[in-house]
C-alpha positions, -999 to +999 in steps of 0.1 A: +336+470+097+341+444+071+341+407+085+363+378+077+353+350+059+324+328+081+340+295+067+375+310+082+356+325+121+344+288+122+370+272+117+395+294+140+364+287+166+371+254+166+405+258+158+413+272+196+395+244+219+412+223+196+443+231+201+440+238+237+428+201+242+461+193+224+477+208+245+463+196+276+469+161+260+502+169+251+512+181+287+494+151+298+516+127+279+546+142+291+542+144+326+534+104+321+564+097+300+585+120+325+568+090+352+575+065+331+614+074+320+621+086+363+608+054+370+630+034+346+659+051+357+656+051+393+648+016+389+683+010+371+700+033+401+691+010+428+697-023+411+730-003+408+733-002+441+723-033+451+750-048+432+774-034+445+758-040+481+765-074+478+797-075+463+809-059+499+830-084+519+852-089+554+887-091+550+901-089+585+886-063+605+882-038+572+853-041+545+859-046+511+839-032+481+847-044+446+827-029+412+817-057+393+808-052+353+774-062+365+767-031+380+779-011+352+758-030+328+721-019+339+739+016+322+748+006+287+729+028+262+739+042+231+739+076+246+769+068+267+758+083+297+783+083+327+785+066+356+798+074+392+797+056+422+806+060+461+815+033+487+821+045+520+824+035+559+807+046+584+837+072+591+833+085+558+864+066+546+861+059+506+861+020+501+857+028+461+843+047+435+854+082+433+863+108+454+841+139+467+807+128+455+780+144+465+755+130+493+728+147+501+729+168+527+697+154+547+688+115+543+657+103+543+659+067+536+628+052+523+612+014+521+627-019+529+659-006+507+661+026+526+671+042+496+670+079+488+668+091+447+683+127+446+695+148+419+729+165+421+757+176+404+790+162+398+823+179+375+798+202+362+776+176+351+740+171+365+732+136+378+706+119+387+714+094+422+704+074+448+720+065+480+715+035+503+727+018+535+739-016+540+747-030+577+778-054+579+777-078+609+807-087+630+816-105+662+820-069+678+790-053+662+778-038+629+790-011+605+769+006+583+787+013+547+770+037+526+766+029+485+758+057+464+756+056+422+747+088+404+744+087+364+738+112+334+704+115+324+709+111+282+690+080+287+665+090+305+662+119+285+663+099+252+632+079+267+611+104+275+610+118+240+607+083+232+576+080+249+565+110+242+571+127+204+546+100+189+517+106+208+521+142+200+528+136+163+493+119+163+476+147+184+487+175+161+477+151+129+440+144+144+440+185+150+447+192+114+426+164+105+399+175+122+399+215+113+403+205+074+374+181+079+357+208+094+362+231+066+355+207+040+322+203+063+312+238+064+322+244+029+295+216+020+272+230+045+272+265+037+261+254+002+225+262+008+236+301+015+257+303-011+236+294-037+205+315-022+227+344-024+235+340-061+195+336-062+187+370-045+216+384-067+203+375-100+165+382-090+149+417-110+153+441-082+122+456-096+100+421-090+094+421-049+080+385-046+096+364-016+120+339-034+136+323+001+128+290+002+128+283+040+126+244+034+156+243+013+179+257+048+186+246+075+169+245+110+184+274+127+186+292+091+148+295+088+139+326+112+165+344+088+148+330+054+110+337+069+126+371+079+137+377+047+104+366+033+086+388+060+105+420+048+103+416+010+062+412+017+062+446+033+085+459+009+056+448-017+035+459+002+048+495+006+059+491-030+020+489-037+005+509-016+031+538-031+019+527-067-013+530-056-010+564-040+009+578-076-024+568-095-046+579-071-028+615-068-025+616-103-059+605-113-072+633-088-051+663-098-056+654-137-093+663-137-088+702-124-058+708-143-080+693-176-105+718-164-081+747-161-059+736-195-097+739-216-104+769-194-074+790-205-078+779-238-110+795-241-101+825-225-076+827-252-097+823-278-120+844-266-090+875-267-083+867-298-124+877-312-124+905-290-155+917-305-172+887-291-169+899-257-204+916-252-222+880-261-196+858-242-190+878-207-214+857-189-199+825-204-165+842-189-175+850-154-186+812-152-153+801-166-135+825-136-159+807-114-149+776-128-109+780-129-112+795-094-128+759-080-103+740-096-075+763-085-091+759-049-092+719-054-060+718-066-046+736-034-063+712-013-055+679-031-020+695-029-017+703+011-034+669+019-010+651-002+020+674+017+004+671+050+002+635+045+039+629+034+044+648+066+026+627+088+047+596+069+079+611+082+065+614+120+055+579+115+093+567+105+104+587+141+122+614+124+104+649+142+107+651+177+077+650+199+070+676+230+038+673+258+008+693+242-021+705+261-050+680+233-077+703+249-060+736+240-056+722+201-089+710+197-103+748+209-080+760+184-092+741+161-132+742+169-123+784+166-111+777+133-138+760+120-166+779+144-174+797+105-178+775+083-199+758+106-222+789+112-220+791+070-233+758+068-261+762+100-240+734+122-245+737+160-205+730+166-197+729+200-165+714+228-165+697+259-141+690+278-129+676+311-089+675+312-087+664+350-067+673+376-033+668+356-046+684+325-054+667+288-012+669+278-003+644+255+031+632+234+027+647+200+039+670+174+015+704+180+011+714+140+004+677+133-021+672+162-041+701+151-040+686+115-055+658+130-078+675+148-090+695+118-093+667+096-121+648+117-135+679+122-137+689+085-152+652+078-176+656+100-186+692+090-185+680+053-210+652+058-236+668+085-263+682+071-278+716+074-292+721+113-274+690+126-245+691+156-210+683+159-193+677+188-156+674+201-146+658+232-116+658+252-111+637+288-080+621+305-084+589+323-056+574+350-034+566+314-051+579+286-064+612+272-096+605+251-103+628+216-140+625+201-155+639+177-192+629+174-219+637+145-256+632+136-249+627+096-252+599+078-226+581+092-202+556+075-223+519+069-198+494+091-190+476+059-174+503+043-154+514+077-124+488+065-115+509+037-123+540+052-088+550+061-074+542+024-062+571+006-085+583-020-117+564-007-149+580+000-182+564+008-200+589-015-194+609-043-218+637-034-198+660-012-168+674-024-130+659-005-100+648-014-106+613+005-080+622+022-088+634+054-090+599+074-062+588+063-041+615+071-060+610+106-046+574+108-011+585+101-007+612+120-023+591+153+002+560+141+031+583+145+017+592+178+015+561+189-022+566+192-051+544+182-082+556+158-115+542+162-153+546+140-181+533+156-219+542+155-230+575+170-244+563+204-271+594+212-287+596+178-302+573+155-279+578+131-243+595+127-204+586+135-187+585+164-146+594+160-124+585+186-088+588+190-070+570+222-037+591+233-009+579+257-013+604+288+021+624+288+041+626+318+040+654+341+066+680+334+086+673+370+084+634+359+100+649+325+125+671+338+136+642+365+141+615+341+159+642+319+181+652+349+187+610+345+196+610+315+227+637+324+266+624+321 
């Protein structure tokens, strides 16, 4: 799935607590100008009211109420709100104002005014009011009169934007503010990557040197340039090491088919003088002899170098591994080779101890006897005529253990480094491919399995091969976890 644009994520990252702060803010400010506008208003009701309170006055045994323009003018705005008021006795006789306004139903006078603010509505216009009670003394007692002013609430309405609009304005302009700043800040920031990418684009994708310079990023950038670094090396490396492996194969294959191109040639020519043949049919059967040997090191050169590209694929995890019985593959093996060992007069002999649970490993079985074979056949190769080798197999509480132990010459400990390169062979005096070990150290990597050379212990000279296996689970441990492993 393609990805938007980094600069574009980042920004919309900050973009949302942003904007969710502004609106906090913004809710905020509302709810305080909201405060601030009730309070103004309220305010204005009961100055109203208290107006009109003491404009009540005795005449005769009836109270009096009069509206002075006083208590009209706390209303005056430009937004011509309206304005209604109610005088009454305590019989609920109107003194003044108009007719039918609504009280509310329950008072609950409040503070030294006992006032009550309410909200109610009047000819099908909502009001905000306020009702309060004022006591009128006489000779035969007191009389409470009830004053009640409700008014329209453009004002108040008109404030509260008032209050509020311009605090918003300037909450939105820092948001935009700040997301542009923060583009502009990751535009200059993002600099470095940019211009590294063009680098990696225009670099020769056949040149594999690291050209990430980890210094020129930032912190948290680093890991991904020594990364980079890191992977290009083994790139080289592999690069190399594949170079390497051409040359090699083809320096090795060119010397038999040289052989076999001069040898055909001569067989040719020699058809061609038939009446040569009598003098030249010993020279022939040598060149047979001779084509046959190449044809024979050919064939080997060639199933090492396939055997090894298989061993290369187990190591990338591409064939699937089973439990194999490493004591069973070495006797195969050791039956394999029990001949040419007699041919060469090699006391070749197996000794194992599986345990209790047996000698199973996790491994590949055509690739384990391959790897079996090829310390077996470098060990054959290099013993001399009435010497022994040996193959071991025993298990441990976590490991299964392969040897394979020799009385040759051995391999001196400086040369034991390069021992498992492809190609590389202490002497030139046997006949191999060089080959052999490091198809060994494949196959075991693959496996997960460690190879070690060291001196052979019981003689005074000779190798000692051994290979270090992960013991496999036993097979109701593999068929439980399997069972797991069910939808």
């Amino acid at each position: 799935m393609k990805r938007a644009s980094l600069r574009l994520r980042l920004a919309l990252w900050l973009l949302l607590p942003l904007s969710v702060f502004v609106a906090v803010c913004g809710w905020l400010n509302w709810r305080n100008a909201a405060e601030v506008a009730d309070y103004v208003q309220d305010h204005d009701l009961l100055s109203s009211a208290k107006v009109l309170s003491d404009r009540l006055i005795w005449e005769g045994d009836d109270v009096q109420a009069s509206v002075p323009p006083s208590a009209l003018s706390l209303f005056v705005s430009p937004e011509r709100d309206r304005v209604f008021l109610s005088v009454t006795g305590a019989n609920g006789e109107l003194l003044a104002g108009s007719p039918d306004f609504p009280l509310p139903a329950v008072r609950k006078p409040e503070g030294i005014d006992r006032a009550q603010w309410y909200d109610a509505e009047f000819t099908g216009l909502p009001l905000r009011a306020v009702v309060t009670t004022r006591s009128m003394y006489e000779v035969g007692g007191a009389r409470d009169i009830t004053i009640a002013v409700g008014k329209t609430q453009r004002s108040r309405d008109h404030m509260l934007r008032t209050l509020w609009w311009p605090s918003l304005v300037y909450l939105l302009v820092a948001l935009l503010l700040a997301v542009a700043l923060a583009v502009a800040a990751l535009t200059l920031e993002l600099r470095p990557i940019v211009r590294l990418s063009r680098q990696l684009a225009q670099r020769d994708p056949l040149h594999l040197d690291p050209v990430v310079d980890a210094e020129a990023l930032h912190t948290e950038l680093r890991p991904v340039a020594d990364t980079i670094n890191r992977f290009v090396a083994q790139l080289q490396s592999h690069s190399q090491a594949q170079r390497r492996f051409i040359a090699d194969a083809a320096h090795q294959l060119r010397t038999p088919l040289a052989m076999q191109a001069s040898q055909i040639e001569y067989a040719r020519y020699t058809r061609q003088h038939r009446g040569e043949w009598a003098t030249r049919r010993a020279d022939m059967d040598d060149m047979w002899r001779e084509m046959q040997t190449s044809n024979r090191r050919l064939v080997a050169v060639t199933n090492k170098l396939l055997l090894l590209a298989q061993a290369e694929e187990r190591g990338d995890g591409r064939t699937p591994l089973e439990r194999v019985d490493l004591a069973a593959a070495a006797l195969r093996c050791v039956e394999q080779l029990a001949a040419l060992a007699d041919r060469r007069g090699i006391d070749l002999g197996l000794e194992s101890e599986p345990g209790a649970d047996g000698a199973f490993v996790t491994a590949q079985p055509t690739l384990l006897e391959a790897l079996v074979s090829n310390l077996l056949d470098n060990a054959l190769r290099y013993t001399p005529e009435g010497g022994r080798v040996t193959v071991g197999v025993r298990r441990t509480d976590e490991a299964v253990w392969l040897t394979v132990m020799d009385n040759g010459p051995g391999i001196p400990a400086e040369a034991r480094d390069r021992i498992f390169e492809r190609f590389y062979r202490v002497s030139n005096d046997t006949e191999g491919t060089g080959l052999g070990l490091a198809i060994v150290r494949e196959i075991a990597r693959g496996f997960d399995a460690d190879v070690t050379l060291s001196d052979n212990p019981d003689e005074a000279h000779g190798l000692l091969a051994t290979v270090r296996f992960a013991a496999a689970a036993p097979t109701d441990a593999l068929a439980a976890g399997a069972a797991l492993r069910l939808p």
